[in-house]
mmCIF file of the protein (N, C-alpha, C, O) and its ligand, coordinates in Angstrom:
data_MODEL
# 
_entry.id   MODEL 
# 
loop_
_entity.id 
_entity.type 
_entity.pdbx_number_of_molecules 
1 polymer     1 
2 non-polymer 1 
# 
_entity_poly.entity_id                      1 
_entity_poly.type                           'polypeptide(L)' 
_entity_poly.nstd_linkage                   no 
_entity_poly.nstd_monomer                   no 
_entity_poly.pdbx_seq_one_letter_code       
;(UNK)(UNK)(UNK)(UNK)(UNK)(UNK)(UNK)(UNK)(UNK)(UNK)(UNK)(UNK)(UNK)(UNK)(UNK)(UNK)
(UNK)(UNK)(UNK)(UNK)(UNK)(UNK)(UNK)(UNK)(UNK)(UNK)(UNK)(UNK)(UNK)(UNK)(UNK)(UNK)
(UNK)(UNK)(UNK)(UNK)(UNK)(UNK)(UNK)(UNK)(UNK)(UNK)(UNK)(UNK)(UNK)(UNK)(UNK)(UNK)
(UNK)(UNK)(UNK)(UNK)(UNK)(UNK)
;
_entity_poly.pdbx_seq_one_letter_code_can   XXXXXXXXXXXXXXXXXXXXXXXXXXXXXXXXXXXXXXXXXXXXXXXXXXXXXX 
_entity_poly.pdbx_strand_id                 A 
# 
loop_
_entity_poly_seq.entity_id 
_entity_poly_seq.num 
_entity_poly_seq.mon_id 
_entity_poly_seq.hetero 
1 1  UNK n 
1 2  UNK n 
1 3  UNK n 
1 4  UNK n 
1 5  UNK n 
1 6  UNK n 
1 7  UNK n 
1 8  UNK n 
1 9  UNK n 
1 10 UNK n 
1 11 UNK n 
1 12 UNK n 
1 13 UNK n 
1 14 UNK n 
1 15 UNK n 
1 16 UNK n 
1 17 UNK n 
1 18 UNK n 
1 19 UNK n 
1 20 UNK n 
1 21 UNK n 
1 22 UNK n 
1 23 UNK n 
1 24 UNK n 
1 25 UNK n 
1 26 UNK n 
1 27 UNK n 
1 28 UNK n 
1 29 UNK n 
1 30 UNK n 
1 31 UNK n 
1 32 UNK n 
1 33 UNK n 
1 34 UNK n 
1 35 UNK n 
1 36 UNK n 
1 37 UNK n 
1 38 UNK n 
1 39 UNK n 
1 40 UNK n 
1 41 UNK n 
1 42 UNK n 
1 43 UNK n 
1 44 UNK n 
1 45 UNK n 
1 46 UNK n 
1 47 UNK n 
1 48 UNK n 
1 49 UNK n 
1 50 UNK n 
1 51 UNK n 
1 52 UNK n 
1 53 UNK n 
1 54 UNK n 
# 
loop_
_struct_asym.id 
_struct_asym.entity_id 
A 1 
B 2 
# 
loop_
_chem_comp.id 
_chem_comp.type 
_chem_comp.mon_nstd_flag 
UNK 'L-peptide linking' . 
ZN  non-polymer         . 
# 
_pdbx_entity_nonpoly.entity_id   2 
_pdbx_entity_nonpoly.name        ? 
_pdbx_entity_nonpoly.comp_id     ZN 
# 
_pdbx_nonpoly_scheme.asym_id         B 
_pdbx_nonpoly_scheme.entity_id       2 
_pdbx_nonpoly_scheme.mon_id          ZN 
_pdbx_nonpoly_scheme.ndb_seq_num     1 
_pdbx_nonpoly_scheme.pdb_seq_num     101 
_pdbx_nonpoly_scheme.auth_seq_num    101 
_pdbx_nonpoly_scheme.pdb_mon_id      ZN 
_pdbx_nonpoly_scheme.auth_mon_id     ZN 
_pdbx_nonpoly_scheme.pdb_strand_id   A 
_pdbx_nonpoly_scheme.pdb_ins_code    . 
# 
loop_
_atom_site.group_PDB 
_atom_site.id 
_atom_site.type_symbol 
_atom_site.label_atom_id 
_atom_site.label_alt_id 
_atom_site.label_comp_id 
_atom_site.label_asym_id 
_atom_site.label_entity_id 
_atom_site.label_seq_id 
_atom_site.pdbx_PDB_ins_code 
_atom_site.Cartn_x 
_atom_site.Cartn_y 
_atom_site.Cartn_z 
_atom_site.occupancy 
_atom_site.B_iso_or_equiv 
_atom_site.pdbx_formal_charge 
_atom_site.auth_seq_id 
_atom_site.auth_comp_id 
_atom_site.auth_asym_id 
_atom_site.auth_atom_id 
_atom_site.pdbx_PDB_model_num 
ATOM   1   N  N  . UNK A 1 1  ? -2.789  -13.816 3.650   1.00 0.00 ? 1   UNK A N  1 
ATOM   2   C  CA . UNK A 1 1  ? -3.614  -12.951 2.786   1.00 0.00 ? 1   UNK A CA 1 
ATOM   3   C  C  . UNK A 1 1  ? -3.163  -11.509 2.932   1.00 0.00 ? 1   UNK A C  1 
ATOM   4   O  O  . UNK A 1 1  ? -3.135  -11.052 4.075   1.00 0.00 ? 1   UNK A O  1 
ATOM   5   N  N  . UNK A 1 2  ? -2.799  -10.721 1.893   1.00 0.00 ? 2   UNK A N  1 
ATOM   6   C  CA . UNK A 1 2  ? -2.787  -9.242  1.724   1.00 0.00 ? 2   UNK A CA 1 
ATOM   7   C  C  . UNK A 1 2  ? -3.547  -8.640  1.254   1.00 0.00 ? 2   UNK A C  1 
ATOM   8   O  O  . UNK A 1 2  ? -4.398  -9.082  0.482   1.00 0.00 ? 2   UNK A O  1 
ATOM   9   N  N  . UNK A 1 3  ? -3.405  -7.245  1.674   1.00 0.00 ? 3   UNK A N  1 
ATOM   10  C  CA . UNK A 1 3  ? -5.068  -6.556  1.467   1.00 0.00 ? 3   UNK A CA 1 
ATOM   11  C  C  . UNK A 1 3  ? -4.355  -5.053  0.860   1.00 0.00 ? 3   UNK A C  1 
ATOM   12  O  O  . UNK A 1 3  ? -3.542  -4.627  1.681   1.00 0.00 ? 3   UNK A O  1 
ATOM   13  N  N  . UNK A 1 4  ? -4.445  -4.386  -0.071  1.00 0.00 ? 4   UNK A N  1 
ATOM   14  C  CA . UNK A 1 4  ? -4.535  -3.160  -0.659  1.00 0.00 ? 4   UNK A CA 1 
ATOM   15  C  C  . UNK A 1 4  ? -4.440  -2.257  0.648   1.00 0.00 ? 4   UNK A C  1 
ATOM   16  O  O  . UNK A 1 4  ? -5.202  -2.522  1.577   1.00 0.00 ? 4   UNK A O  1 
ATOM   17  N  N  . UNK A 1 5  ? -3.538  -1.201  0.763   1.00 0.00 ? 5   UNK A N  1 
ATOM   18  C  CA . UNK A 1 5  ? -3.463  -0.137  1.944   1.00 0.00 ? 5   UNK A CA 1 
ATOM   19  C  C  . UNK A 1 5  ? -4.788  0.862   2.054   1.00 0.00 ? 5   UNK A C  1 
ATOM   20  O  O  . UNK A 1 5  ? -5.321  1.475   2.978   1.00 0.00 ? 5   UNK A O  1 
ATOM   21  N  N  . UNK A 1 6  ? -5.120  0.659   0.200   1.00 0.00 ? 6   UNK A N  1 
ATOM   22  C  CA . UNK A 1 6  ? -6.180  1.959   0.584   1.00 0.00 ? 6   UNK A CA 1 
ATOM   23  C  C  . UNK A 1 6  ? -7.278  1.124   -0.051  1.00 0.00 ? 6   UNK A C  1 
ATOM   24  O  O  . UNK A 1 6  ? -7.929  2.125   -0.351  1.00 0.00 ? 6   UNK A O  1 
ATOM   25  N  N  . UNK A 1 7  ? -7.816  0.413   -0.377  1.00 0.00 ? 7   UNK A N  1 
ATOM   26  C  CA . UNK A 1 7  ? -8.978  -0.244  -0.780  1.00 0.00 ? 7   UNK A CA 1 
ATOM   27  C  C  . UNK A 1 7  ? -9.160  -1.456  -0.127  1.00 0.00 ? 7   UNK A C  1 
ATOM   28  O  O  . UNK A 1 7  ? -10.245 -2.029  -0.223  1.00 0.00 ? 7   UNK A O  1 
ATOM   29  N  N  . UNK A 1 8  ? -8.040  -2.034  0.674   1.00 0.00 ? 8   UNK A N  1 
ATOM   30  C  CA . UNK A 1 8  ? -8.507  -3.475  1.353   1.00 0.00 ? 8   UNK A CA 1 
ATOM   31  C  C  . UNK A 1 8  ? -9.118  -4.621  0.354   1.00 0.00 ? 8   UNK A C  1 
ATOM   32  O  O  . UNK A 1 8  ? -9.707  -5.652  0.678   1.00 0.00 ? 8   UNK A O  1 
ATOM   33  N  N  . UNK A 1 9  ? -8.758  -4.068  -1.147  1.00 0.00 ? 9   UNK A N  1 
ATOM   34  C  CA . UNK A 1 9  ? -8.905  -5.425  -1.790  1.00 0.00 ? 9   UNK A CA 1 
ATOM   35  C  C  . UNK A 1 9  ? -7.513  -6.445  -1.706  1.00 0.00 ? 9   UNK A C  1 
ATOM   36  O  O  . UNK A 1 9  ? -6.357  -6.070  -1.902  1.00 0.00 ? 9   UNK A O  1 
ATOM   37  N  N  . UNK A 1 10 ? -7.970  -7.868  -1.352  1.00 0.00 ? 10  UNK A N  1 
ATOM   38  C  CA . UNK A 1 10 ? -6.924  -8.584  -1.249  1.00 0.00 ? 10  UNK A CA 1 
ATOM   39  C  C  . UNK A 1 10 ? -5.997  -8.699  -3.007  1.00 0.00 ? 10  UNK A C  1 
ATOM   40  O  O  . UNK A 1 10 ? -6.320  -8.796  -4.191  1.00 0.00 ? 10  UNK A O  1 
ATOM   41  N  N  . UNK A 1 11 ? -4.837  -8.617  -2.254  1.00 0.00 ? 11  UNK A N  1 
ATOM   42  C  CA . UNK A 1 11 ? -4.004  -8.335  -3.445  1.00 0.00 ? 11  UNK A CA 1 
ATOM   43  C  C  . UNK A 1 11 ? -3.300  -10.189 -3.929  1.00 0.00 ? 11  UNK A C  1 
ATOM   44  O  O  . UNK A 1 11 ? -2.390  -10.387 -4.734  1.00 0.00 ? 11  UNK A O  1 
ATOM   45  N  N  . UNK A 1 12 ? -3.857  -10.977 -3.363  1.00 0.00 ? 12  UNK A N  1 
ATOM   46  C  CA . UNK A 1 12 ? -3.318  -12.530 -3.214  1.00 0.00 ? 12  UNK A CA 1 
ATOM   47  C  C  . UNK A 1 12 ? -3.096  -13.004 -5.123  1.00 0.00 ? 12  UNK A C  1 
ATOM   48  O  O  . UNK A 1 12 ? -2.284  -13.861 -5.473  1.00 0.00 ? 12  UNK A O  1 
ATOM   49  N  N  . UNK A 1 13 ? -3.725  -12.467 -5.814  1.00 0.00 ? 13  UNK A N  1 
ATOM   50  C  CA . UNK A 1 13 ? -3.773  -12.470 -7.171  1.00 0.00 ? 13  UNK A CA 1 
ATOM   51  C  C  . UNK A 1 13 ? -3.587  -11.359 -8.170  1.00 0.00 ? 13  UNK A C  1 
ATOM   52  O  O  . UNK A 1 13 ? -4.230  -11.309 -9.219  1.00 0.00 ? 13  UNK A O  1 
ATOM   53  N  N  . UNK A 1 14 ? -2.739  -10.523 -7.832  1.00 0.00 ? 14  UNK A N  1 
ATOM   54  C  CA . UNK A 1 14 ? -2.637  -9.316  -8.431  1.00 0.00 ? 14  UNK A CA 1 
ATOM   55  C  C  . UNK A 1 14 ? -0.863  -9.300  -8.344  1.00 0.00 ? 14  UNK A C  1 
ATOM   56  O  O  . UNK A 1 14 ? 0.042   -8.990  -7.570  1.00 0.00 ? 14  UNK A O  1 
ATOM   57  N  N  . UNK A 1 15 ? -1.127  -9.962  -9.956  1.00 0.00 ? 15  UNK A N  1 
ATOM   58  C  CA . UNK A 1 15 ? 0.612   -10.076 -9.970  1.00 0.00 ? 15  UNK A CA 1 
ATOM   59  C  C  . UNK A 1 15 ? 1.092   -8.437  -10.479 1.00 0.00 ? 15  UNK A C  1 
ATOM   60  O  O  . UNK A 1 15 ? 2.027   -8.470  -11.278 1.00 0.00 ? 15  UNK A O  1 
ATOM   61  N  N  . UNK A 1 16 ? 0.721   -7.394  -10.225 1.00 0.00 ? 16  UNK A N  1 
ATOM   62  C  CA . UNK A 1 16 ? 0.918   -6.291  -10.585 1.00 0.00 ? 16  UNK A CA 1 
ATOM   63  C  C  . UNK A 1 16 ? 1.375   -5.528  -8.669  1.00 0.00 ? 16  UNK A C  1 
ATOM   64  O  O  . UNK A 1 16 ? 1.987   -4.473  -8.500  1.00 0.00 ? 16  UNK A O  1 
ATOM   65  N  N  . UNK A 1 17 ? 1.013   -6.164  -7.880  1.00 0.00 ? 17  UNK A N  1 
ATOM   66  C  CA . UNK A 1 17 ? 1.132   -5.441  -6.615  1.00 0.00 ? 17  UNK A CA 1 
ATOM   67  C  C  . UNK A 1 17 ? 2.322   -5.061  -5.962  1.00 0.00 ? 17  UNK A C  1 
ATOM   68  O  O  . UNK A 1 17 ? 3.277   -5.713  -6.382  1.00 0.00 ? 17  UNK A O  1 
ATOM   69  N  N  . UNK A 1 18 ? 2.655   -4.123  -4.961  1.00 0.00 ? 18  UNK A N  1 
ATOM   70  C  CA . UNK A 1 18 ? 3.787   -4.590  -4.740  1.00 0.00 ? 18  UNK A CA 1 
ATOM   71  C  C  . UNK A 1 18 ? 3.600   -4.161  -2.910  1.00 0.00 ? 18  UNK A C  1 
ATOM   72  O  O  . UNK A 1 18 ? 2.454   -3.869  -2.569  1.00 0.00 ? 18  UNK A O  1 
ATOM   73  N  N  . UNK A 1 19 ? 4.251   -4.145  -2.263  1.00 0.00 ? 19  UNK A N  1 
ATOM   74  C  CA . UNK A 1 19 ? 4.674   -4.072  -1.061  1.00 0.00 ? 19  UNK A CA 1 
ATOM   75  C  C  . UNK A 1 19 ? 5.987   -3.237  -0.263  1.00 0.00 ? 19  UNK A C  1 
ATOM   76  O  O  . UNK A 1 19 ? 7.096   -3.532  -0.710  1.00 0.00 ? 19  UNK A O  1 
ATOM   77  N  N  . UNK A 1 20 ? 5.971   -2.622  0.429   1.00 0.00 ? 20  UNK A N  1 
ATOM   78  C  CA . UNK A 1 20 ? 7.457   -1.425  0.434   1.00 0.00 ? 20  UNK A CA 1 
ATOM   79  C  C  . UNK A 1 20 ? 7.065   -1.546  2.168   1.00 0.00 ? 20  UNK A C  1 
ATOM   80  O  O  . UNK A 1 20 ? 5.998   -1.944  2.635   1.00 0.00 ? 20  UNK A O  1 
ATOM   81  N  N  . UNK A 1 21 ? 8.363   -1.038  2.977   1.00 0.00 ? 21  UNK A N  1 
ATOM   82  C  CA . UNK A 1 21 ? 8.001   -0.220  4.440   1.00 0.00 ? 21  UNK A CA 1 
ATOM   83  C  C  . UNK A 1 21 ? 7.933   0.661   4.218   1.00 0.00 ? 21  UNK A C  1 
ATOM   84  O  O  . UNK A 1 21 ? 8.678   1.036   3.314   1.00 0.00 ? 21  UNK A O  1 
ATOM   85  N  N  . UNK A 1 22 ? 7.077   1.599   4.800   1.00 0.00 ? 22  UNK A N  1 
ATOM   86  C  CA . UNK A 1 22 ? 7.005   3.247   4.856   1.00 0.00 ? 22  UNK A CA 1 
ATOM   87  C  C  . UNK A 1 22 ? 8.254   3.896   5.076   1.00 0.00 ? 22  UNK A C  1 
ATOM   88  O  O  . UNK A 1 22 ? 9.123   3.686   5.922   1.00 0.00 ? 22  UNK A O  1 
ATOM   89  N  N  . UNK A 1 23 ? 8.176   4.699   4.179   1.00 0.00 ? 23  UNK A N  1 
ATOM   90  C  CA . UNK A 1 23 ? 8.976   5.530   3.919   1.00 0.00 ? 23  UNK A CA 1 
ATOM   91  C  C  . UNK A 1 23 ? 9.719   6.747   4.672   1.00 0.00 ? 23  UNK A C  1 
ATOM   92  O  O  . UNK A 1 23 ? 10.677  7.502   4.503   1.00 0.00 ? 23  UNK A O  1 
ATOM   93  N  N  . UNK A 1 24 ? 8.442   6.414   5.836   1.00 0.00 ? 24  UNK A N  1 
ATOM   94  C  CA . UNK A 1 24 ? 8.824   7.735   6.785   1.00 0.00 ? 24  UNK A CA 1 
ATOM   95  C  C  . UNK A 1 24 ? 9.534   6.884   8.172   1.00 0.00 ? 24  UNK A C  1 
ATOM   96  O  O  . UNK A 1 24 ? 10.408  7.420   8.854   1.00 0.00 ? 24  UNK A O  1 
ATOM   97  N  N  . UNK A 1 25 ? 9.024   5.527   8.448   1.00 0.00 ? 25  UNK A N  1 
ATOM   98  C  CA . UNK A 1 25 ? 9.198   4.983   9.353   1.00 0.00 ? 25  UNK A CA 1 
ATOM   99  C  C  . UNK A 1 25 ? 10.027  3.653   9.059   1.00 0.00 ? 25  UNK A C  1 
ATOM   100 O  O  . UNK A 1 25 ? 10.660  3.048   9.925   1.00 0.00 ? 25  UNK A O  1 
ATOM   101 N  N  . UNK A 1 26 ? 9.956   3.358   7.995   1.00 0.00 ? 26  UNK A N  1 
ATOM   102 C  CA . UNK A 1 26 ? 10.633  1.927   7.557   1.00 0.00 ? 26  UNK A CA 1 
ATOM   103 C  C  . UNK A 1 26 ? 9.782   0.626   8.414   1.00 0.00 ? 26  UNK A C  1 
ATOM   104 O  O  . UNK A 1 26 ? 9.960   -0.514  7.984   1.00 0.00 ? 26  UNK A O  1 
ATOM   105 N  N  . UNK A 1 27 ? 8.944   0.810   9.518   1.00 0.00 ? 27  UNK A N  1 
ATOM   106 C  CA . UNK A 1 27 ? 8.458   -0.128  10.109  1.00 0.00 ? 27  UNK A CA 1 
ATOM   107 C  C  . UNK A 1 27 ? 7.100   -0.644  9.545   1.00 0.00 ? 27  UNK A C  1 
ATOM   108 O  O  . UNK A 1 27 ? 7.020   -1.840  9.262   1.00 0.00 ? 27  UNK A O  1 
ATOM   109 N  N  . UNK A 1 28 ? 6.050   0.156   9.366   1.00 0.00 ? 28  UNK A N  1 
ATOM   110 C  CA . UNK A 1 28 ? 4.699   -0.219  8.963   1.00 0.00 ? 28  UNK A CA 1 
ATOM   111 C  C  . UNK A 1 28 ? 4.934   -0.749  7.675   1.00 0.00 ? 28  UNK A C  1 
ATOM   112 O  O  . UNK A 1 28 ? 5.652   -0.053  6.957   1.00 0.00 ? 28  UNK A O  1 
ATOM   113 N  N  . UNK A 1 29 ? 4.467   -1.905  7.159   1.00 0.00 ? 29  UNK A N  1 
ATOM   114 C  CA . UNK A 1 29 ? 4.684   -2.714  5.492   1.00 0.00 ? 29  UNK A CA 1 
ATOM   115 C  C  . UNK A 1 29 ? 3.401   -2.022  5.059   1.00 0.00 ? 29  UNK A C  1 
ATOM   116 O  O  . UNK A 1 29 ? 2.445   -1.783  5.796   1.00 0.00 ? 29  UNK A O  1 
ATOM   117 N  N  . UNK A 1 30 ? 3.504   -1.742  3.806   1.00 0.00 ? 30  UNK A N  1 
ATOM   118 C  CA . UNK A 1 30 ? 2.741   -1.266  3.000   1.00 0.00 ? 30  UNK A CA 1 
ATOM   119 C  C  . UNK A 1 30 ? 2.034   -2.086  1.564   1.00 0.00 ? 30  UNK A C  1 
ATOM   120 O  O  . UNK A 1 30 ? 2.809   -2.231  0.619   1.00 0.00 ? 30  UNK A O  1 
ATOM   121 N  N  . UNK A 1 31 ? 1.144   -2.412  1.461   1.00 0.00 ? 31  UNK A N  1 
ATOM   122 C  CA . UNK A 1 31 ? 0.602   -3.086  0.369   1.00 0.00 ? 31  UNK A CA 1 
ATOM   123 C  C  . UNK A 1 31 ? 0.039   -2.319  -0.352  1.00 0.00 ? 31  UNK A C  1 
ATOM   124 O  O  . UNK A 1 31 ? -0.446  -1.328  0.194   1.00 0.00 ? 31  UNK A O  1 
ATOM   125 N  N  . UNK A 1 32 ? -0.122  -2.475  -1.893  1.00 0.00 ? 32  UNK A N  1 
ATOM   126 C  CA . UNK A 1 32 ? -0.650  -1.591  -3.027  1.00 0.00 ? 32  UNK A CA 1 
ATOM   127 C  C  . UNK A 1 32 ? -0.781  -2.339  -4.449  1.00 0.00 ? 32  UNK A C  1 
ATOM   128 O  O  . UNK A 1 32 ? 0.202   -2.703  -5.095  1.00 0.00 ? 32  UNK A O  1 
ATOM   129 N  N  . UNK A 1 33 ? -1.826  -2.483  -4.767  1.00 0.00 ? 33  UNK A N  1 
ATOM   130 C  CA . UNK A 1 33 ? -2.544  -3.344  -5.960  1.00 0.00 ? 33  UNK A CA 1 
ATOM   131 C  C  . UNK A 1 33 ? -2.054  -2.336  -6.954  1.00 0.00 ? 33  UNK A C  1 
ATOM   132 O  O  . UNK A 1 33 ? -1.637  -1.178  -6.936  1.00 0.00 ? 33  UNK A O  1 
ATOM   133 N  N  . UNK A 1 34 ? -2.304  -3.362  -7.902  1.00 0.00 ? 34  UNK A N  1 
ATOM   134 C  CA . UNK A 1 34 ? -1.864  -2.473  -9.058  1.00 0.00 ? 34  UNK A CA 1 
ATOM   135 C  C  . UNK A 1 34 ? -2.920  -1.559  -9.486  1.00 0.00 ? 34  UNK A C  1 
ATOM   136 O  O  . UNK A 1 34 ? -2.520  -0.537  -10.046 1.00 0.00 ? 34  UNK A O  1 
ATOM   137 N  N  . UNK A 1 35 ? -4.383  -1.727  -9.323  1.00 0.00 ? 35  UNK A N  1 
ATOM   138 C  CA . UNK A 1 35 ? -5.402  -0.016  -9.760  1.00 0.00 ? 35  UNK A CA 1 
ATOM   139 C  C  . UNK A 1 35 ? -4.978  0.748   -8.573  1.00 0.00 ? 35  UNK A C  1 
ATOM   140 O  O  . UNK A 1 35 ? -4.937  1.970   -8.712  1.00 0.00 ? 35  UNK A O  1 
ATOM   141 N  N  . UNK A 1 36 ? -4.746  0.390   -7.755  1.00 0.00 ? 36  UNK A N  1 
ATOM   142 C  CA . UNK A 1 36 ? -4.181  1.084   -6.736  1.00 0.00 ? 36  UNK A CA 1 
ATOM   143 C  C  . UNK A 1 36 ? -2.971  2.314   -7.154  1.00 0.00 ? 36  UNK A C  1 
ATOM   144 O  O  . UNK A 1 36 ? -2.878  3.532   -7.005  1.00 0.00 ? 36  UNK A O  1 
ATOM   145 N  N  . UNK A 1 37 ? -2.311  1.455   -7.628  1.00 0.00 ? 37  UNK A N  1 
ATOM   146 C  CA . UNK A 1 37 ? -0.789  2.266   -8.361  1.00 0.00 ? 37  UNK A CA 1 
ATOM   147 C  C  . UNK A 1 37 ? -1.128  3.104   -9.787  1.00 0.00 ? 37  UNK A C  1 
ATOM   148 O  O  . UNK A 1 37 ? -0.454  4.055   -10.184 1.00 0.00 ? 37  UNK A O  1 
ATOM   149 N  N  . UNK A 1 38 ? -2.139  2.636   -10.374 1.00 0.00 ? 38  UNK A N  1 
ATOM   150 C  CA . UNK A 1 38 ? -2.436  3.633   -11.960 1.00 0.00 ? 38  UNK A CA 1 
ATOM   151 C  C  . UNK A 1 38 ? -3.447  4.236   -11.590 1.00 0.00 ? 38  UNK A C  1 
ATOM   152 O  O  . UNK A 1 38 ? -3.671  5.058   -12.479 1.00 0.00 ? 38  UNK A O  1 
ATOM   153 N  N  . UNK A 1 39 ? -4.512  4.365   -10.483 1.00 0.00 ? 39  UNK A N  1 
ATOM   154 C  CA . UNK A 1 39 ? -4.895  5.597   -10.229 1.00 0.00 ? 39  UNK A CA 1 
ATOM   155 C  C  . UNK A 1 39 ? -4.483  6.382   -8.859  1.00 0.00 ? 39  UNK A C  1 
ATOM   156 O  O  . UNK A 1 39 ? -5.082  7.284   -8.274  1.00 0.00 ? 39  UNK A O  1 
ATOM   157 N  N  . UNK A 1 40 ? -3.446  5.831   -8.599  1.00 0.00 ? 40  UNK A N  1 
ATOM   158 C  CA . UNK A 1 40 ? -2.376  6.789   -7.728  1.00 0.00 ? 40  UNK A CA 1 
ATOM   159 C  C  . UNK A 1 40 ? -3.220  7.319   -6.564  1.00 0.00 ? 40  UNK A C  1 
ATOM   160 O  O  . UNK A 1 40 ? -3.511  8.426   -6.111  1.00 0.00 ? 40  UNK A O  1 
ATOM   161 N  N  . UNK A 1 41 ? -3.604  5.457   -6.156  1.00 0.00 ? 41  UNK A N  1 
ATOM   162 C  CA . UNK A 1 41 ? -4.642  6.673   -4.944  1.00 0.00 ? 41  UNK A CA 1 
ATOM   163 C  C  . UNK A 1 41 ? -3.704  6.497   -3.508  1.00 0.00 ? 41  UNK A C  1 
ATOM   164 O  O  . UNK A 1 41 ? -2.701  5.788   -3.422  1.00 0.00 ? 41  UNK A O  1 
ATOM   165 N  N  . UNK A 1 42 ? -4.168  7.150   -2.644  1.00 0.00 ? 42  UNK A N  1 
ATOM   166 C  CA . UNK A 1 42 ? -3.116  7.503   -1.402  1.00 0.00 ? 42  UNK A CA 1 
ATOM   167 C  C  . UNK A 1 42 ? -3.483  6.152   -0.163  1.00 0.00 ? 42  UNK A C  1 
ATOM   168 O  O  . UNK A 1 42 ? -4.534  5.593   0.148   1.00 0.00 ? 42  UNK A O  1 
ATOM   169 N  N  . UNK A 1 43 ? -2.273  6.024   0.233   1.00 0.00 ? 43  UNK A N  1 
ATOM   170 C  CA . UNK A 1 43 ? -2.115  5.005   1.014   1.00 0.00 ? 43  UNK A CA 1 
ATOM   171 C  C  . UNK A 1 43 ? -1.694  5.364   2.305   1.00 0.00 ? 43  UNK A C  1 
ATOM   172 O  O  . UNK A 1 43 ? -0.671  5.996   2.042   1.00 0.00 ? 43  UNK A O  1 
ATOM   173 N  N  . UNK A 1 44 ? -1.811  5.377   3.524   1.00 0.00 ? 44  UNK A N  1 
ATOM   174 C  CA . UNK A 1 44 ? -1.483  5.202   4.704   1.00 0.00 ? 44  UNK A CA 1 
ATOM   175 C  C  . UNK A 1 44 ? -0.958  4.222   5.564   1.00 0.00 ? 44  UNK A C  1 
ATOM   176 O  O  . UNK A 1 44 ? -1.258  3.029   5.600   1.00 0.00 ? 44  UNK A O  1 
ATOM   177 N  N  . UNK A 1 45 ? -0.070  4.896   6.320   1.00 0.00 ? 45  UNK A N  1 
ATOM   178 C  CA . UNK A 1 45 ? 1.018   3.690   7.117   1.00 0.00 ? 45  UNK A CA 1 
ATOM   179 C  C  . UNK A 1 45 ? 0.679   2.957   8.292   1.00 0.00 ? 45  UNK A C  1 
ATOM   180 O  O  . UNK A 1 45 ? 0.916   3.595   9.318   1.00 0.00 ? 45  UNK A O  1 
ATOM   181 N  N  . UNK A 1 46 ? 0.346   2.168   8.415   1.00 0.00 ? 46  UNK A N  1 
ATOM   182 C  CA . UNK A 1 46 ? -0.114  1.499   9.618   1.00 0.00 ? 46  UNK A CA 1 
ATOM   183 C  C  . UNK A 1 46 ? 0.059   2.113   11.104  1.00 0.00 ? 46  UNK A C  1 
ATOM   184 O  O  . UNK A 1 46 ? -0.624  2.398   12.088  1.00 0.00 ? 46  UNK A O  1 
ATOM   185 N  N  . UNK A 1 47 ? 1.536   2.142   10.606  1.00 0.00 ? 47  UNK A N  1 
ATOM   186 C  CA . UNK A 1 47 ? 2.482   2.634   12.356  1.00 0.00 ? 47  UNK A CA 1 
ATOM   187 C  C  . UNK A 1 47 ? 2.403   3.620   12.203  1.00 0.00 ? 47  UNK A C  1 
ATOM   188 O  O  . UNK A 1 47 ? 1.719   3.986   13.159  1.00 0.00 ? 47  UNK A O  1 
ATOM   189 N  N  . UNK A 1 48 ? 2.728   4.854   11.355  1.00 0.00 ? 48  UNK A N  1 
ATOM   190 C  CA . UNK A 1 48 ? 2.989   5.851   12.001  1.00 0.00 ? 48  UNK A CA 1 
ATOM   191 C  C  . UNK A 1 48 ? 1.865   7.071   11.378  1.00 0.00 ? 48  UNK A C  1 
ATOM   192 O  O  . UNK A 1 48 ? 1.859   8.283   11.589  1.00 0.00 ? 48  UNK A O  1 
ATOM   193 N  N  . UNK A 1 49 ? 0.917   6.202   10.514  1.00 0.00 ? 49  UNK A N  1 
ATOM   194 C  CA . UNK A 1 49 ? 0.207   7.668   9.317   1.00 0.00 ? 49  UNK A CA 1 
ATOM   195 C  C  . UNK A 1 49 ? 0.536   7.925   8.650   1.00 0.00 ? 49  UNK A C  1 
ATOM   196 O  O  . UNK A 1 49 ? -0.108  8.611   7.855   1.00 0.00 ? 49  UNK A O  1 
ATOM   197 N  N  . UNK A 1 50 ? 1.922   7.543   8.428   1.00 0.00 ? 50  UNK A N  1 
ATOM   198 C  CA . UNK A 1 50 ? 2.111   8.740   7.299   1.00 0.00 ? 50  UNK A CA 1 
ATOM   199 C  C  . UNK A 1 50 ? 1.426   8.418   5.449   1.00 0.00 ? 50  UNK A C  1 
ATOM   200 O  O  . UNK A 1 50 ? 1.395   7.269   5.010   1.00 0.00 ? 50  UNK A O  1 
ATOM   201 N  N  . UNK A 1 51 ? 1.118   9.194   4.906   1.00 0.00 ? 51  UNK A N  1 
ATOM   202 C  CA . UNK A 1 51 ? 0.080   9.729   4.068   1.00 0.00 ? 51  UNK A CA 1 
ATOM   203 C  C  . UNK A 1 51 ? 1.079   9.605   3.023   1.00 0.00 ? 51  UNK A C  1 
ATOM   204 O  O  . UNK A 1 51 ? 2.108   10.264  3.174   1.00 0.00 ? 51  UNK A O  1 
ATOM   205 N  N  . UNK A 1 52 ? 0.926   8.661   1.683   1.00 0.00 ? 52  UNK A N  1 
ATOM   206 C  CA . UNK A 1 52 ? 1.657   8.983   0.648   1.00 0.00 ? 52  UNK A CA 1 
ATOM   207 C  C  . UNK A 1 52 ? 0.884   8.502   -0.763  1.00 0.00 ? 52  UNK A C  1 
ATOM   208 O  O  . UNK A 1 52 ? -0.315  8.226   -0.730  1.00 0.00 ? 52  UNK A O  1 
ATOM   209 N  N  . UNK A 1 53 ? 1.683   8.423   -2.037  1.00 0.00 ? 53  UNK A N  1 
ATOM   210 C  CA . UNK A 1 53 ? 2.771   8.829   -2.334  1.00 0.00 ? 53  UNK A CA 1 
ATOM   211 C  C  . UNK A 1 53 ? 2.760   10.487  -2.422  1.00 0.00 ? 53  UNK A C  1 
ATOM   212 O  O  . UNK A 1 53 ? 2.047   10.948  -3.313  1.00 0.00 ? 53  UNK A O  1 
ATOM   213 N  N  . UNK A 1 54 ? 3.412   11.340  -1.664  1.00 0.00 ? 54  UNK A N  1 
ATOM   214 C  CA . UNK A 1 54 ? 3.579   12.622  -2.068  1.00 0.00 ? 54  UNK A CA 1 
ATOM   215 C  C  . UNK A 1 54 ? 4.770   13.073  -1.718  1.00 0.00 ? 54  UNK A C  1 
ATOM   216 O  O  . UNK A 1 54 ? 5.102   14.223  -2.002  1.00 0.00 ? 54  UNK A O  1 
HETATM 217 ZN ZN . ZN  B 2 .  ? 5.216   4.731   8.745   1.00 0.00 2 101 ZN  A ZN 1 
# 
């Protein structure tokens, strides 16, 4: 089961989602639903914090 970085809605049916490593760390996986992505809300990295997309 996957869960949205910043809403913790499970993304298990959201063929719009996608998944990346952080950007700052490459280690923490990142999950992000798709309302997630069209209202561009901010996500945080597991491992290290870091705060994006900015
Ligand atoms: Zn990170």
């Amino acid at each position: 089961m996957k869960f949205d970085a910043s809403t913790n809605v499970s993304v298990a049916n959201d063929d719009g989602s996608v998944q990346f490593l952080c950007p700052a760390c490459s280690k923490g996986m990142i999950v992000r639903s798709k309302v997630s992505r069209q209202i561009v809300v901010k996500y945080v990295c597991p491992h290290c914090g870091f705060e994006g997309p900015n």
